[in-house]
N, C-alpha and C positions, 0 to 999 in steps of 0.2 A: 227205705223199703225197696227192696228188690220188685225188677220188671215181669209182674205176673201176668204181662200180658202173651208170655210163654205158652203160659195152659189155656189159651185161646185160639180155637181155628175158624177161619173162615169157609164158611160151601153153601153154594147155590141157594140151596135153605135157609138159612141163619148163621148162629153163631155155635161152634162145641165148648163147651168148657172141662176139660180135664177139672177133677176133685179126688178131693181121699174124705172119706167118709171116717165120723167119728159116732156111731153111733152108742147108744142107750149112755151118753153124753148127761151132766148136769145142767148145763144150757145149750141153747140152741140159737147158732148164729153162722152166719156165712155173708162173707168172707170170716173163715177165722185164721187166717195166716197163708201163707201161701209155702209149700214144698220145692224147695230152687231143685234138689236132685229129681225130683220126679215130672218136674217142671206141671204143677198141679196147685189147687188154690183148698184147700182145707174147707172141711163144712161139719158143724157138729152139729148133731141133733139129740133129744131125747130117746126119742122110738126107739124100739128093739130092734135088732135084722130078723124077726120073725114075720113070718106070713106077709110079706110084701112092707111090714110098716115101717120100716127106715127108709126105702124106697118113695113110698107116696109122699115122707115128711119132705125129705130132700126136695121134689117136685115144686111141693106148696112152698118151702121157704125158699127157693130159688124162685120163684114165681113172685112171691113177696117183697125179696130185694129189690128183681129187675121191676116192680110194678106191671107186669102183666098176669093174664090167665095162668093158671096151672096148664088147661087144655096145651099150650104154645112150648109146654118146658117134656124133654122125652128125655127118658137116659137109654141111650143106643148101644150102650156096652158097659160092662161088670153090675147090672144087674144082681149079680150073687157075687161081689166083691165088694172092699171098701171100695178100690179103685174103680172110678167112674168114669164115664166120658157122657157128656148130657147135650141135648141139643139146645137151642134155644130159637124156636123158630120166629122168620120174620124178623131179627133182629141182627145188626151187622156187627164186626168186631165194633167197633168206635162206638156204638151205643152201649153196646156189654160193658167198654171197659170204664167208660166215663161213671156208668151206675155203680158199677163194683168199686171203682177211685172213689167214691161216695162214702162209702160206708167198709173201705181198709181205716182202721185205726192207726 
């Protein structure tokens, strides 16, 4: 497995995780592979990209993985893109990455 801890930043806040969104997806799962050239961690969901609902899935199933609130998870850029950048408040790279090493296949 390549070192996905690439699409990981740290700031004051938490942690960001770069993703590429797969939406209206047949399952729904994240981590689902991680992007070495974009240096980004894959996340597929069911939801459409209509009217915000790929968006909110991304939140809850990121929220899911790491075991915290949705409230704690923001995507702070490509809102209208696959390409994401999401915060994950409160939490440091070293806890992001150890949950995400959890459940990489």
């Amino acid at each position: 497995m390549n070192d996905f801890r690439d699409a990981l930043t740290q700031t004051p806040n938490g942690t960001i995780i770069a993703i590429d969104v797969s939406p209206s997806s047949k399952r729904e799962i994240f981590p689902d592979g991680y992007n070495e050239w974009r240096h980004s961690i894959t996340c597929s969901i069911r939801a459409p990209p209509v009217e915000g609902k790929a968006n909110k899935a991304v939140i809850a199933l990121i929220g899911e993985i790491l075991s915290i609130p949705k409230s704690r998870v923001h995507i702070i850029s490509g809102s209208t893109s696959t390409q994401k950048r999401v915060l994950v408040e409160g939490m440091d790279i070293e806890a992001v990455a150890s949950r995400l090493r959890d459940h990489f296949a």
